[in-house]
C-alpha positions in Angstrom: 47.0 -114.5 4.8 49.3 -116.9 2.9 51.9 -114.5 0.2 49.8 -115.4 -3.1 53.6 -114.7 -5.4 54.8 -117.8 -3.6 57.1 -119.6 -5.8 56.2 -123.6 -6.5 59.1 -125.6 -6.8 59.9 -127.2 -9.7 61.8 -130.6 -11.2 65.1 -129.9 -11.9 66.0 -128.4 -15.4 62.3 -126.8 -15.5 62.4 -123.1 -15.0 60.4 -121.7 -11.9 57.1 -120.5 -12.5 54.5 -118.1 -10.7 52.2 -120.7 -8.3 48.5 -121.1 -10.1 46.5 -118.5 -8.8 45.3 -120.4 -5.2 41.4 -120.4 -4.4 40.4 -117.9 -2.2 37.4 -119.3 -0.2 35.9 -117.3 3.1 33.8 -119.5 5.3 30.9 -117.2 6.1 29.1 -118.8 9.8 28.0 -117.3 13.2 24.4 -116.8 15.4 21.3 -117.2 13.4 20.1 -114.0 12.7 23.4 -112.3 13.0 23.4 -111.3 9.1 24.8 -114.1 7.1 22.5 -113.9 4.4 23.1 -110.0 3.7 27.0 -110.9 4.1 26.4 -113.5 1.4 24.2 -111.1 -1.3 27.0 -108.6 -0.4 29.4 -110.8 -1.4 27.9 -112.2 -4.6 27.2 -108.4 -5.7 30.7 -108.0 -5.2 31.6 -110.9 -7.5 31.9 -113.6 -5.4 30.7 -117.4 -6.0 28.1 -117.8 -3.1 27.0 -121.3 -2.1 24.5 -121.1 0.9 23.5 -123.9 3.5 26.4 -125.9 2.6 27.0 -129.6 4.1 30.5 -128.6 5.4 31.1 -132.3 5.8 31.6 -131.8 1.8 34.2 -129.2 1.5 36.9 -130.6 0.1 34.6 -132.7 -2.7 33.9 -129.2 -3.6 37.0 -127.4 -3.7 38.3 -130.3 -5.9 35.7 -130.0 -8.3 36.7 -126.0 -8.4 38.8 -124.9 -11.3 42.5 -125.2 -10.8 43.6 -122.8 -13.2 42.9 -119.9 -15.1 40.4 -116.5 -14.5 38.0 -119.0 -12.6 40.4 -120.1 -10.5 40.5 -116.5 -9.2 37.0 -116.1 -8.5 37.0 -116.1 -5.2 34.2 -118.6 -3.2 31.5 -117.8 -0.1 30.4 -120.9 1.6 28.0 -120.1 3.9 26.6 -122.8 6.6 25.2 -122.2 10.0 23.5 -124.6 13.5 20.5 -125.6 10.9 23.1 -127.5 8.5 22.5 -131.4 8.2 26.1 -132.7 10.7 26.5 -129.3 12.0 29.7 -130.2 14.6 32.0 -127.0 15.4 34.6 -128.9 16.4 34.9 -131.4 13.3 34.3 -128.2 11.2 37.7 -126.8 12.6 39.6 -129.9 12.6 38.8 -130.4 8.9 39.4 -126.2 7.9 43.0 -126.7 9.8 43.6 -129.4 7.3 42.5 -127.4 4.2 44.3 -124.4 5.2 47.4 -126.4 5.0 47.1 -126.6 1.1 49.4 -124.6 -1.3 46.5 -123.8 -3.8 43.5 -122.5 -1.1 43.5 -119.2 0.5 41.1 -120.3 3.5 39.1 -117.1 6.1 36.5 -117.8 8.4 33.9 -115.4 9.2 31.8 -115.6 12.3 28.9 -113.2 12.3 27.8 -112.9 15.9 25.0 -110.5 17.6 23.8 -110.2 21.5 21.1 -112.3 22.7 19.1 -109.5 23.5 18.9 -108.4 19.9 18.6 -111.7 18.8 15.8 -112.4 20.8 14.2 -108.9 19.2 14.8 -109.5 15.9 12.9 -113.1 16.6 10.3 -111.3 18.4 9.6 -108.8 15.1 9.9 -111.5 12.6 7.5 -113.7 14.3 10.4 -116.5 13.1 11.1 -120.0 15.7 14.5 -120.2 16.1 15.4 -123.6 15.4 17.2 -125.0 18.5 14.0 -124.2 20.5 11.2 -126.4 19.7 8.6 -125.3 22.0 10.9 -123.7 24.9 11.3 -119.8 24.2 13.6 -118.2 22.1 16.3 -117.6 24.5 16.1 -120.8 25.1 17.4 -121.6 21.5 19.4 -118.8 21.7 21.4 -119.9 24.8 21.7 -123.6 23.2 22.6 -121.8 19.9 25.6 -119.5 21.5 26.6 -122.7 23.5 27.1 -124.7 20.5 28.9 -122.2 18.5 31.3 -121.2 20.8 34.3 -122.8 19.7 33.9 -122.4 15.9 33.4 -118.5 17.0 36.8 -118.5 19.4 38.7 -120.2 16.3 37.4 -117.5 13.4 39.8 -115.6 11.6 37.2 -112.3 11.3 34.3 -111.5 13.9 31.7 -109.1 13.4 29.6 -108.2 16.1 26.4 -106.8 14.0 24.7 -105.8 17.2 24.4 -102.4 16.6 24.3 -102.8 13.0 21.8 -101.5 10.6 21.4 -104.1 7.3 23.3 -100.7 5.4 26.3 -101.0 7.8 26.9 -104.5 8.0 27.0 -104.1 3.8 28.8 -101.5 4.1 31.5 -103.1 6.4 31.4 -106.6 4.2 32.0 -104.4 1.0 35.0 -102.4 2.6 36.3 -106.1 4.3 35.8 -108.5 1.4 36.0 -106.6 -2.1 38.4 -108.3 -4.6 40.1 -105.0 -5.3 40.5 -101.3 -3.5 39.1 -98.8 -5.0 40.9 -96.5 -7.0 39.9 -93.5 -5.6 38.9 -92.2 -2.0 35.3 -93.8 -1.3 33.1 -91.1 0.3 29.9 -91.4 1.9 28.1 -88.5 3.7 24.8 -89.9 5.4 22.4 -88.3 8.3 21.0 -90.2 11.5 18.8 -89.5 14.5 20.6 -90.6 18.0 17.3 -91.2 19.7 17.9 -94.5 17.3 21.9 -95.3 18.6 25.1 -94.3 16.3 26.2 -95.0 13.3 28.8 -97.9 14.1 31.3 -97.9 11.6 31.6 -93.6 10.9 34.9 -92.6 10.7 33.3 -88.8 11.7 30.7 -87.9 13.2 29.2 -84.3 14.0 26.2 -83.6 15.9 23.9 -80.7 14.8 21.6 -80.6 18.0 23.5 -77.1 18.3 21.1 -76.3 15.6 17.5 -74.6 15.9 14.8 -78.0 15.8 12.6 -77.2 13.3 10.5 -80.0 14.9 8.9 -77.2 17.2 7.3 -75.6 14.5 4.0 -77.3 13.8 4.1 -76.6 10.0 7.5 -77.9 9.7 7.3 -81.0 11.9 5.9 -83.6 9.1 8.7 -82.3 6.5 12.3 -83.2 6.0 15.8 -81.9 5.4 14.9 -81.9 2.2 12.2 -79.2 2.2 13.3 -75.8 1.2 11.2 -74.2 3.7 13.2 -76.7 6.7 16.4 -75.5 5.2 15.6 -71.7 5.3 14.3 -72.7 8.8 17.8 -73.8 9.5 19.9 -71.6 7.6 18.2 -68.6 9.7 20.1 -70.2 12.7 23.0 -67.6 13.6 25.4 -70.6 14.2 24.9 -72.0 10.8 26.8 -70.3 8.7 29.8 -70.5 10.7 29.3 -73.8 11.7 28.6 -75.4 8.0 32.0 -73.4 6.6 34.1 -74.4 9.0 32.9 -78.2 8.6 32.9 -77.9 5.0 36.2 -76.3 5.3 37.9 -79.2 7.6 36.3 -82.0 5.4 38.2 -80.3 2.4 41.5 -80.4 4.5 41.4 -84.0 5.8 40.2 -85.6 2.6 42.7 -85.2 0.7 45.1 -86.1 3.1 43.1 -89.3 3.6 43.5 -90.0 0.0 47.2 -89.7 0.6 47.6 -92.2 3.2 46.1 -94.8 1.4 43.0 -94.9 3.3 39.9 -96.9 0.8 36.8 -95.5 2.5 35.8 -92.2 4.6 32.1 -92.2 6.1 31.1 -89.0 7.4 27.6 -88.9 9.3 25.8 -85.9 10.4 23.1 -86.8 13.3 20.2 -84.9 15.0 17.6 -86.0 17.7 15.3 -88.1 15.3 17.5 -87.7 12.3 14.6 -85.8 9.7 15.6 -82.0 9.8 18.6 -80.7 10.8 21.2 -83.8 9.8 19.0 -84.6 6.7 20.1 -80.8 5.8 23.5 -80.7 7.0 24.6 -84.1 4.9 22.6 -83.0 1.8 24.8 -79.6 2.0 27.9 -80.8 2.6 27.7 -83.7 0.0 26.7 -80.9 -2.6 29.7 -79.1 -1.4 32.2 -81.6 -1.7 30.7 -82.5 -5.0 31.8 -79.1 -6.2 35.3 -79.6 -5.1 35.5 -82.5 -7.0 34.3 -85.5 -5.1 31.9 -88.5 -5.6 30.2 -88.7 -2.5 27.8 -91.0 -2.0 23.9 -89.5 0.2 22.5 -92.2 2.9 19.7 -90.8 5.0 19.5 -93.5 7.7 16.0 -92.4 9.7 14.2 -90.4 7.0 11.9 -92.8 6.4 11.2 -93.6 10.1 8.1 -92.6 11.6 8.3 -89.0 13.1 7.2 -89.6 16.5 6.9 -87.1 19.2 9.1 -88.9 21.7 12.2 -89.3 19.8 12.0 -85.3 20.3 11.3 -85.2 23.8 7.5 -84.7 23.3 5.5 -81.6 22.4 7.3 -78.2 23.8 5.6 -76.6 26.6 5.8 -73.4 27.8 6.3 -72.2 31.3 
């Protein structure tokens, strides 16, 4: 990133003044499917001026139709474009972004968005979608021309996120801790709950898993509830570990916190996971985000799985006895 207090020289006899505030522009591309679209909503919720499906080949007619000066000159631009734009050529792309970047008054990032194949290829699969590249070959097909194609504009990005393992609240979250004009003010915490039969949490900066716990899942009555049933939680407060366990949590969130707040540090996501994240982590996060609300904290709750279908496998099947 360029210094944006830069100095521009002036005639002689003209006192220096502060450069005009420079355009900040992100170039938002990668694999189709990959998440640009929830990158660019992100974006625009964060006060960014989104343009979508852009004909790169017109850049620079649009950044010098952008203000020059003044508040609108710092709002900063998303141009989003992707394999289906009309002249799509990576290599011309860079050759032409090189040449913008060189300007005193842009602020140029390129994103590249990129995902497996195998994901691609399941996210296809659900949404019943053609990928574009395949006309009537399958969609690996497209996806191998599509990966081919890209490869150079994806070697030459500033920022790669690999969304692979991504849920659509993690990549927003990791856009909105990446991209947002200003830090926040205050430590940003978010306490959420997950099930690891579905994969981790990507982007948790701690993680603790409450398996250790009784599974209230065994108990027919308590199996269709939540976390967020009084009769789960006295189910899992009658554990002997839990009270131990839940203060000495509580207790070590309290100490590093703070200290997190210290160092600077914008964003702390804690996540609490269980087999099919409904009981045990549902309960844990909903505790722990009341506690730290009554130190004085703003957490924000995310329940990842609780609206997943309970199924019996994600628990290992029904409990027999032997």
């Amino acid at each position: 990133m360029r210094d944006a207090s830069k100095i521009e020289k002036v005639p002689d006899g003209d006192q220096a003044t502060p450069a005009s505030p420079r355009q900040r522009v992100l170039l938002v591309t990668g694999m189709l499917g990959a998440g640009k679209t929830t990158a660019l909503r992100v974006l625009e919720d964060l006060g960014w001026e989104i343009v979508d499906n852009f004909p790169i080949r017109l850049l620079d007619g649009l950044l010098e139709s952008a203000p020059g000066r003044g508040q609108d000159a710092r709002t900063p631009l998303a141009i989003g474009f992707d394999s289906r734009t009309r002249g799509f050529n990576p290599e011309r792309i860079i050759a032409q972004v090189k040449a913008l970047g060189e300007r005193s008054d842009i602020e140029l990032t390129t994103l590249f968005l990129d995902c497996s194949s195998k994901e691609l290829e399941r996210r296809y699969n659900e949404t019943r979608r053609r990928h574009v590249l395949a006309s009537d070959a399958p969609v690996s097909t497209g996806i191998r021309a599509e990966r081919e194609l890209l490869s150079p504009l994806r070697r030459w990005a500033d920022l790669l996120i690999d969304t692979t393992e991504f849920t659509t609240n993690d990549l927003q979250r990791v856009i909105r801790e990446s991209f947002a004009a200003n830090a926040p003010e205050d430590l940003t915490i978010t306490v959420s709950s997950f099930g690891f039969s579905r994969g981790m949490p990507p982007v948790a900066d701690l993680v603790f898993d409450m398996r250790f716990l009784e599974n209230p899942h065994w108990d027919e009555e308590l199996r269709p509830k939540t976390g967020r049933d009084a009769e789960v939680g006295a189910y899992i407060r009658s554990d002997p570990a839990w009270d131990e366990a839940f203060t000495r949590i509580r207790d070590l969130l309290l100490l590093l916190l703070p200290r997190y707040r210290q160092q600077g540090k914008a964003y702390v996501h804690v996540a609490f996971g269980c087999t099919g994240g409904r009981h045990r982590s549902v309960f844990t996060a909903e505790q722990i985000a009341a506690a730290l609300r009554q130190s004085g904290f703003s957490p924000t709750l995310l329940h990842r799985n609780l609206g997943s279908r309970a199924a019996d496998l994600l628990e290992g099947g029904p409990r027999r006895d032997t």
